[in-house]
C-alpha positions as CSV (number, residue, x, y, z in Angstrom):
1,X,0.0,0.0,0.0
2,X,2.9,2.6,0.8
3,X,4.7,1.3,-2.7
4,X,1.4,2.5,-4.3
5,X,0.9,5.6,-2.1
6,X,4.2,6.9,-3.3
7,X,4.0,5.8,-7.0
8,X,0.0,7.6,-7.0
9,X,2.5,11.0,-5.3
10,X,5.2,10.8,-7.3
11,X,3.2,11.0,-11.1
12,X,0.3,13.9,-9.6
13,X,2.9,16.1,-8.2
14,X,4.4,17.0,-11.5
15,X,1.6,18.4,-12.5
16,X,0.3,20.4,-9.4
17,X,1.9,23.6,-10.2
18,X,0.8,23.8,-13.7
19,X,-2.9,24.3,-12.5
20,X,-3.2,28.4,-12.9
21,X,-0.7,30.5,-14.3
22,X,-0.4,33.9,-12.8
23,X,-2.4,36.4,-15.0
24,X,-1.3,39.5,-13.2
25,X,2.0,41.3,-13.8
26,X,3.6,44.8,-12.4
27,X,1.6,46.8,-14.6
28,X,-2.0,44.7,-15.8
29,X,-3.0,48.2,-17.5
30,X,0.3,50.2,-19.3
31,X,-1.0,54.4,-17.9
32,X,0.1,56.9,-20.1
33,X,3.8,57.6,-21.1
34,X,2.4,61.5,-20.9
35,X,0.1,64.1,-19.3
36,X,-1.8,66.6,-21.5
37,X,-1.0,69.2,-18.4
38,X,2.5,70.0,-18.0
39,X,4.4,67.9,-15.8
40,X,7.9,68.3,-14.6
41,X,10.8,66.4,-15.7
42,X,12.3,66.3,-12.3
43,X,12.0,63.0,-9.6
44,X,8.8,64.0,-7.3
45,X,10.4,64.7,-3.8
46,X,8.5,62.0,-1.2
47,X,6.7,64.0,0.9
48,X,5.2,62.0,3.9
49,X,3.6,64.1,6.1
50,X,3.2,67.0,4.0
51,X,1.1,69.3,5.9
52,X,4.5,70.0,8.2
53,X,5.4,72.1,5.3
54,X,2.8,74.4,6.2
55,X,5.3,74.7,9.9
56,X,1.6,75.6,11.5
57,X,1.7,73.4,15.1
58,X,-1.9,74.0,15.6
59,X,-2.2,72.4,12.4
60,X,0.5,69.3,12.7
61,X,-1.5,69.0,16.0
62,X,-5.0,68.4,14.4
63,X,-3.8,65.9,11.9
64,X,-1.8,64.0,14.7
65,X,-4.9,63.6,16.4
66,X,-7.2,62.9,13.5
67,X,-5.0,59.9,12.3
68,X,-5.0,58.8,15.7
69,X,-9.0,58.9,16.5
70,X,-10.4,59.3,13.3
71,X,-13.4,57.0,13.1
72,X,-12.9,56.3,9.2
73,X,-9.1,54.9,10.1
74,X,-10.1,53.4,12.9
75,X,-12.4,50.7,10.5
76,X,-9.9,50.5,8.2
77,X,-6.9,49.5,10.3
78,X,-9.3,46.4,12.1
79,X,-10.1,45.8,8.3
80,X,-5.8,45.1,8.3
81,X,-6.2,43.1,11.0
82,X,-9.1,40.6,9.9
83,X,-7.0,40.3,7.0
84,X,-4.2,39.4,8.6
85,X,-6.3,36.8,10.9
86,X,-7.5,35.4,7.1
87,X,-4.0,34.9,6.2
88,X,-3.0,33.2,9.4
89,X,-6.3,30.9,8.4
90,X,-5.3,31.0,5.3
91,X,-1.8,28.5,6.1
92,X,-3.5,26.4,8.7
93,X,-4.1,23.7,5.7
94,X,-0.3,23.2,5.5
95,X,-0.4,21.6,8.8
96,X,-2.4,18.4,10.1
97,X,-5.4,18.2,12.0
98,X,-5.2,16.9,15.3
99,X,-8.0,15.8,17.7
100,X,-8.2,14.7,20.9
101,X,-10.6,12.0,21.9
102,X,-11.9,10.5,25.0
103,X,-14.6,7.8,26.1
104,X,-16.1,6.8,28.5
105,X,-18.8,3.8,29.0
106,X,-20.9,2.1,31.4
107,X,-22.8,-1.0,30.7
108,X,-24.7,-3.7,33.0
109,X,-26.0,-6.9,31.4
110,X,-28.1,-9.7,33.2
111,X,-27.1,-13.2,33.5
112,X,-29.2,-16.2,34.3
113,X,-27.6,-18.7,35.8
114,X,-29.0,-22.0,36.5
115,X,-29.3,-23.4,39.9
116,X,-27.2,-27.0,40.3
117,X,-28.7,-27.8,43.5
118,X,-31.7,-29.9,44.7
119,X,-34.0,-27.0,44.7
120,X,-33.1,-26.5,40.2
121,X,-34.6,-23.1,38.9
122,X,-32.2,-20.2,37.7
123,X,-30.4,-17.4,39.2
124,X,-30.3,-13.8,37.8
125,X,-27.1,-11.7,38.9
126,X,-26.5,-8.1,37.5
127,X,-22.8,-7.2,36.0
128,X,-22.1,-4.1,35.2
129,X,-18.5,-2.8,33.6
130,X,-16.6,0.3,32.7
131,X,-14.7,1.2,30.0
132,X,-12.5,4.3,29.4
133,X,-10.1,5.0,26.5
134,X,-8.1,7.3,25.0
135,X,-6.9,8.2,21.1
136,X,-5.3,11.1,19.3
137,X,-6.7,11.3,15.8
138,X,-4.2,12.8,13.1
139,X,-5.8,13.7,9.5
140,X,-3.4,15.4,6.8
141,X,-4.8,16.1,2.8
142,X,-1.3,16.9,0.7
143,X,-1.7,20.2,-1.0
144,X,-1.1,18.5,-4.6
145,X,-3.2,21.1,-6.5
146,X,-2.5,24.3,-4.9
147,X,-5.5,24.9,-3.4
148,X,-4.0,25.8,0.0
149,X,-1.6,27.5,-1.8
150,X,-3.6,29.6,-3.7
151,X,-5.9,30.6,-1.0
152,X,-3.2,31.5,1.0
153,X,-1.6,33.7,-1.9
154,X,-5.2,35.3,-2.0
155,X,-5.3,36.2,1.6
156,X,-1.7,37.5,1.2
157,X,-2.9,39.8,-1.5
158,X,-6.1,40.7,0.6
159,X,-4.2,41.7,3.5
160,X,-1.8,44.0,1.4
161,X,-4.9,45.3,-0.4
162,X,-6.5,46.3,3.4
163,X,-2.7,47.9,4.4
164,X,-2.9,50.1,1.2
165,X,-6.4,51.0,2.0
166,X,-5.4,52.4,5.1
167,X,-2.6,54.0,4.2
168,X,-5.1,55.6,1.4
169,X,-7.8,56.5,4.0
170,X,-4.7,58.6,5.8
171,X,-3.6,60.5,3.5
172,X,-7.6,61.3,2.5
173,X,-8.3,62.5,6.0
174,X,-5.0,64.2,6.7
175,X,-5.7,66.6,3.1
176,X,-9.5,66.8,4.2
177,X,-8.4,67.9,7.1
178,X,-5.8,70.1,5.7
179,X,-7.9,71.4,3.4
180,X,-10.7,72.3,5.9
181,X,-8.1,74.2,8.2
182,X,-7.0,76.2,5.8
183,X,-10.9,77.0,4.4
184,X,-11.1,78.1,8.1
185,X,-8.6,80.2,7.9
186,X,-9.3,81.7,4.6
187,X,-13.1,82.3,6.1
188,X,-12.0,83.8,9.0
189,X,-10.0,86.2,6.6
190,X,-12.8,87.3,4.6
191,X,-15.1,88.0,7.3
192,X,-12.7,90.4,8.8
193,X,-12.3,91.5,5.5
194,X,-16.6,91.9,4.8
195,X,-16.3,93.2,8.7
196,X,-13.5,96.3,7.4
197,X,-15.7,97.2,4.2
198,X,-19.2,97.6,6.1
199,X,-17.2,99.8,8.1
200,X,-16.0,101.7,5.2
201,X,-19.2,101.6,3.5
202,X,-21.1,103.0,6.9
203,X,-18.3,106.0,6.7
204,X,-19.6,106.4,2.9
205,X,-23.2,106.5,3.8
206,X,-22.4,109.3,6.6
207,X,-20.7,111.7,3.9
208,X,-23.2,110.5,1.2
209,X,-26.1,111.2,3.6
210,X,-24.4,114.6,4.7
211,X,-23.6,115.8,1.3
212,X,-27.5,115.1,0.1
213,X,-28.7,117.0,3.2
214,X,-26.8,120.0,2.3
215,X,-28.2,119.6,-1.2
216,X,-24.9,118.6,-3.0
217,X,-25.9,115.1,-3.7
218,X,-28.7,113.2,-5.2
219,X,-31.3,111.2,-3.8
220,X,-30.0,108.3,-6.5
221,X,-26.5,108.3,-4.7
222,X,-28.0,108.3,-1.6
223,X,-29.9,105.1,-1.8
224,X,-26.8,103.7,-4.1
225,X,-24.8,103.9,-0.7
226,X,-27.3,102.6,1.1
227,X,-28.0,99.5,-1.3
228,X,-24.0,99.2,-1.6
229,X,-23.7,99.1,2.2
230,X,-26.6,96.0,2.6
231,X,-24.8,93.8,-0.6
232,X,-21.7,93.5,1.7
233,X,-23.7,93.5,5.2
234,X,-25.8,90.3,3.3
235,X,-22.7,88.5,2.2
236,X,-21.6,88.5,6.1
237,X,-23.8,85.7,8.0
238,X,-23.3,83.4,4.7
239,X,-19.6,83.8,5.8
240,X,-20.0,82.9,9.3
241,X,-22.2,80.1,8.6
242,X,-19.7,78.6,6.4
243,X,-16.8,79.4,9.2
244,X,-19.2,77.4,11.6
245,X,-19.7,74.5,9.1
246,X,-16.2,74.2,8.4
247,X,-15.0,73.7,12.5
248,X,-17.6,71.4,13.1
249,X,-16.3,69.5,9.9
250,X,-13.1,69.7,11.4
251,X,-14.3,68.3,14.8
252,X,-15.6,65.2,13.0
253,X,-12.9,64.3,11.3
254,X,-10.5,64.5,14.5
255,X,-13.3,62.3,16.2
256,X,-15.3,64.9,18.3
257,X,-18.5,66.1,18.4
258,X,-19.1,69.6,16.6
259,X,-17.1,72.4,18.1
260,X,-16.4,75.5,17.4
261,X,-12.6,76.4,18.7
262,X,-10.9,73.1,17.8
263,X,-9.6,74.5,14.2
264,X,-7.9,77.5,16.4
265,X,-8.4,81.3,15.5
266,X,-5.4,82.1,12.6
267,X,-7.0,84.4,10.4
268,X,-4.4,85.1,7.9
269,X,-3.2,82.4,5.0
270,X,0.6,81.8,5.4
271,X,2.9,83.1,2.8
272,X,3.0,80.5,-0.3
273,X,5.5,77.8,0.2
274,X,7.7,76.3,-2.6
275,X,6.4,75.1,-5.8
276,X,7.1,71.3,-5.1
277,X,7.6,69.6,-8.7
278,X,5.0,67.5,-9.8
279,X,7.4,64.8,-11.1
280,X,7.5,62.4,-14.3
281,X,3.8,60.6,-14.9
282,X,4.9,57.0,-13.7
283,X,6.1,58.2,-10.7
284,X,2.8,60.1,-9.8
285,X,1.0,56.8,-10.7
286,X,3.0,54.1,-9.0
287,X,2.9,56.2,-5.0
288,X,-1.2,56.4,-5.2
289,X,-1.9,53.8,-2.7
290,X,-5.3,53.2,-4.0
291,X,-4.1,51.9,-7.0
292,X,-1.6,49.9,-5.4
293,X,-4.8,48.6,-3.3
294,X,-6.7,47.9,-6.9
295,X,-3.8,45.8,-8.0
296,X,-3.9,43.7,-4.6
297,X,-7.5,43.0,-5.1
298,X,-6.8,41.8,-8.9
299,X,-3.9,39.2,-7.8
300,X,-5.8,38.3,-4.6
301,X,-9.0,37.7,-7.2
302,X,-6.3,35.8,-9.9
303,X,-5.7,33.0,-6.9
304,X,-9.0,32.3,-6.2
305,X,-9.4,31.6,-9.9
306,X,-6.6,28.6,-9.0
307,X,-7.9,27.7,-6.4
308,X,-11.1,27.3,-7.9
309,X,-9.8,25.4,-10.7
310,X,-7.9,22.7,-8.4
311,X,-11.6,21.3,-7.1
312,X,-11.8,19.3,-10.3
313,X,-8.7,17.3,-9.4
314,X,-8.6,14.0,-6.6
315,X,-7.6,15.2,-2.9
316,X,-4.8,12.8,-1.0
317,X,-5.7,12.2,2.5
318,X,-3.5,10.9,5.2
319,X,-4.6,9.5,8.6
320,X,-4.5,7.9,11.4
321,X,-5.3,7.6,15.3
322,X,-3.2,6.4,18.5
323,X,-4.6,5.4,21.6
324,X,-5.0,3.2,24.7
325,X,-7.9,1.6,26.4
326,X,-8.1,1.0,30.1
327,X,-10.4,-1.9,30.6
328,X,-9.2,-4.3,29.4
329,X,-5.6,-2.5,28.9
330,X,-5.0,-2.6,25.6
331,X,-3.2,0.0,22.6
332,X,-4.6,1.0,19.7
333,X,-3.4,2.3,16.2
334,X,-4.7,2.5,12.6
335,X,-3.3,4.4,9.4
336,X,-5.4,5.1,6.8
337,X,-4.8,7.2,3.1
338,X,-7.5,8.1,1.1
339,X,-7.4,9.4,-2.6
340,X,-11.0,10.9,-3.5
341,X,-12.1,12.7,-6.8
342,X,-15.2,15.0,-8.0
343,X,-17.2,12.9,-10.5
344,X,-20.4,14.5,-10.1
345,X,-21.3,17.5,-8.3
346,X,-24.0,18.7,-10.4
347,X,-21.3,21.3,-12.1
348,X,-20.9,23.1,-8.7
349,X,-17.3,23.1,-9.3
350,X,-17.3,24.6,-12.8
351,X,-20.2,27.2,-11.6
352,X,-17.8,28.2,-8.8
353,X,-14.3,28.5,-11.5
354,X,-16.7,30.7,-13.1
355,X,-17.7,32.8,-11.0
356,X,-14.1,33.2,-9.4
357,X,-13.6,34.2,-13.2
358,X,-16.0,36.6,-13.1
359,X,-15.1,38.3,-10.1
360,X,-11.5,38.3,-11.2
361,X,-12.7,40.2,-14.3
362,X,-14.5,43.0,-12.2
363,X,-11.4,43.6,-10.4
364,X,-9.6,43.9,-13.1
365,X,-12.0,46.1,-14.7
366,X,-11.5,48.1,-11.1
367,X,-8.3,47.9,-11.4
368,X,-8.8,49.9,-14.8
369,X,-11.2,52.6,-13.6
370,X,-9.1,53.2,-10.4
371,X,-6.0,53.7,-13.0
372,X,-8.2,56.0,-15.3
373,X,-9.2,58.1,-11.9
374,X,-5.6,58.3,-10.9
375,X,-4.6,59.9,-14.3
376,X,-7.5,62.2,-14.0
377,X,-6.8,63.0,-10.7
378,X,-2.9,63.9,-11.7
379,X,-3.9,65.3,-15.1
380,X,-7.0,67.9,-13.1
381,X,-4.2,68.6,-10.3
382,X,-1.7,70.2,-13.0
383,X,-4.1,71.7,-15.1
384,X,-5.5,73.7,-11.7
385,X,-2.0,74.7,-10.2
386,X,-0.9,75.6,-13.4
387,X,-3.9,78.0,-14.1
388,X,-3.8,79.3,-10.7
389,X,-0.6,80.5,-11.0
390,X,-2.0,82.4,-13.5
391,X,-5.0,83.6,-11.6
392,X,-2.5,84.9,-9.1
393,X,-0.9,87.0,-11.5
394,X,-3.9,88.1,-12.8
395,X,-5.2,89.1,-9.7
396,X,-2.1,90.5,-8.0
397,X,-2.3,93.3,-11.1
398,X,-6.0,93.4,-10.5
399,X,-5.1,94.5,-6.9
400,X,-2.1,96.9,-7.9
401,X,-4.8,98.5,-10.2
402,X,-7.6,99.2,-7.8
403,X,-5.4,100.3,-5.3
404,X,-4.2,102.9,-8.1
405,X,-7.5,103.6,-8.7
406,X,-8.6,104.1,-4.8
407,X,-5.3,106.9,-4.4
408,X,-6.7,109.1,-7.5
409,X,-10.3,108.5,-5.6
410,X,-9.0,110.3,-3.2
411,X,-7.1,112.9,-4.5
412,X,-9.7,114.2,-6.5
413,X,-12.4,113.8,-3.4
414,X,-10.4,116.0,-1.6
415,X,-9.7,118.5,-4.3
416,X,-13.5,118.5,-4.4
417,X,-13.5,117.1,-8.3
């Protein structure tokens, strides 16, 4: 039987790893070799925790606490860890099965025993007896097909896929946040701002209103002022509303209820830091976790296809049990090796290869979109610092102008013209 074990072994395990050929390489999906946007030709510097660049410690502060409490990351880093309990699972069909068996029995039986004497008749007596025993059980099926070792692959590839989906859910919150700091900011700026102009348009009205008393202006100027003076005074609680909004969004995303004073009280934008450079295309593509994630989920989704496959092929079991009985003291052992294969399951097996084939196709097809997003992404995020830059400009000689135009305002005010 062990000659024919190991001949039946030797000729199938040839074959085991030609079952599934990996599908999925570095790149499934070549991305462009160039943006439409202009892109620098320089390396991209790696920039971890960018929002130090802003050197704001109110700021670094948030963020710090956000990644720490933030109930979005919070899910996604027990995600990691049933992944990683998968892939522990995941190896536990390299190793044989042990159980541990004990028994115990109590039995009473009648006997009749005749009576030798004078008197004849029978005699009944009770007898009972005990019996206790012991065995360790021992079951082992040889992984000939891969089907351990494709599901194990798969939970690798599920666990790396959870890690990158972390990593992407921190970098989300920590620009969200980021971002919704500086909106803050920016708010509080232009409600001081709104806050200076009513002023100056109340100072208007008073020499408008003046002026028409004294019959040197019109009633039209009069109520221009006026209606000037309510535009800005209207654009005010829309401000603060938004300011309001904006901390309590804050608040969330660090894991608190709504507040008000948690985003702090800076009320000016700091001064522009360096252009970083965007870098070459492939570099912007290959340090997008998400993607990274997306390609995960196609390999993880590629093993399950193998190890859907290796169902149609026999399965090699090995076993046997040890063990000792009490009463009467005696030891037991058996070995036993089974070889069993699908004949008819009613096409279960071929419904599931297909189905693994399917889902392996809509990650795949994920796998394209995310890639398609990611070049968008890169391609809008050029295309809007580049034309903000030019905004800038623009508006820097916007402000030059006015302020020319505010000085000969002035002048000719007070030269009564």
């Amino acid at each position: 039987m062990s000659r024919h074990l190991l001949l039946v072994t030797a000729l199938l395990l040839p074959a085991a790893g030609c079952i599934h050929a990996s599908r999925v390489g570095q790149r499934p999906v070549e991305p462009p070799k160039s943006f439409q946007a202009r892109a620098s030709k320089k390396d991209a510097p790696k920039v971890g925790r960018f929002w130090r660049l802003f050197k704001d410690p109110a700021l670094n502060k948030l963020v710090d606490r956000a990644l720490e409490r933030n109930l979005d990351l919070v899910t996604a880093g027990l995600r990691v860890e049933e992944a990683g309990a998968m892939l522990v699972t995941s190896r536990s069909g390299w190793f044989p099965t042990m159980v541990g068996k004990g028994d115990v029995s109590r039995s009473a039986s009648t006997l009749t025993i005749p009576d030798l004497g004078q008197g004849g008749g029978n005699t009944t007596r009770e007898v009972t007896s005990s019996r206790y025993s012991l065995s360790l059980q021992v079951s082992y099926e040889i992984d000939l097909w891969g089907k351990v070792r494709y599901g194990h692959q798969a939970a690798k590839e599920s666990l790396r896929a959870s890690q990158e989906d972390l990593q992407a859910a921190r970098i989300s919150v920590a620009a969200t946040l980021t971002d919704a700091y500086f909106t803050a900011v920016e708010l509080r700026a232009q409600v001081a701002l709104v806050k200076e102009t009513i002023v100056a348009r109340e100072k208007n009205l008073t020499v408008v209103d003046r002026r028409y008393r004294e019959g040197l202006s019109t009633s039209l100027a009069l109520y221009q002022a006026r209606d000037s003076l309510a535009a800005v005074a209207a654009t005010l609680p829309t401000l603060e509303g938004r300011l309001r909004t904006t901390e309590h969004a804050i608040s969330v995303l660090v894991g608190d209820f709504p507040g008000e004073s948690i985003a702090g009280s800076l009320e000016q934008l700091p001064a522009p830091m360096r252009e970083l450079p965007a870098g070459v295309p492939a570099q912007l593509i290959q340090r997008r976790p998400d993607l990274r994630a997306a390609h995960a989920r196609l390999a993880a989704a590629d093993a399950l296809v193998g190890k859907a496959f290796a169902a149609h092929f026999p399965s090699l079991n090995i076993g046997g049990s040890i063990g000792v009985s009490f009463d009467p003291t005696s030891f037991i052992w058996s070995v036993l090796a089974g070889l069993t294969a699908p004949i008819f399951n009613g096409m279960a097996i071929s419904a599931e290869v297909d189905r693994q084939e399917a889902r392996f196709k809509q990650a795949l097809a994920a796998y394209k979109k995310t890639l398609l997003q990611a070049v968008q992404e890169v391609e809008d995020a050029l295309v809007t610092g580049e034309k903000l830059l030019e905004r800038e400009k623009r508006l820097r000689d916007r402000v030059t102008n006015a302020e020319a135009m505010m000085r000969l305002a002035v002048e000719q005010y007070l030269q009564g013209l």
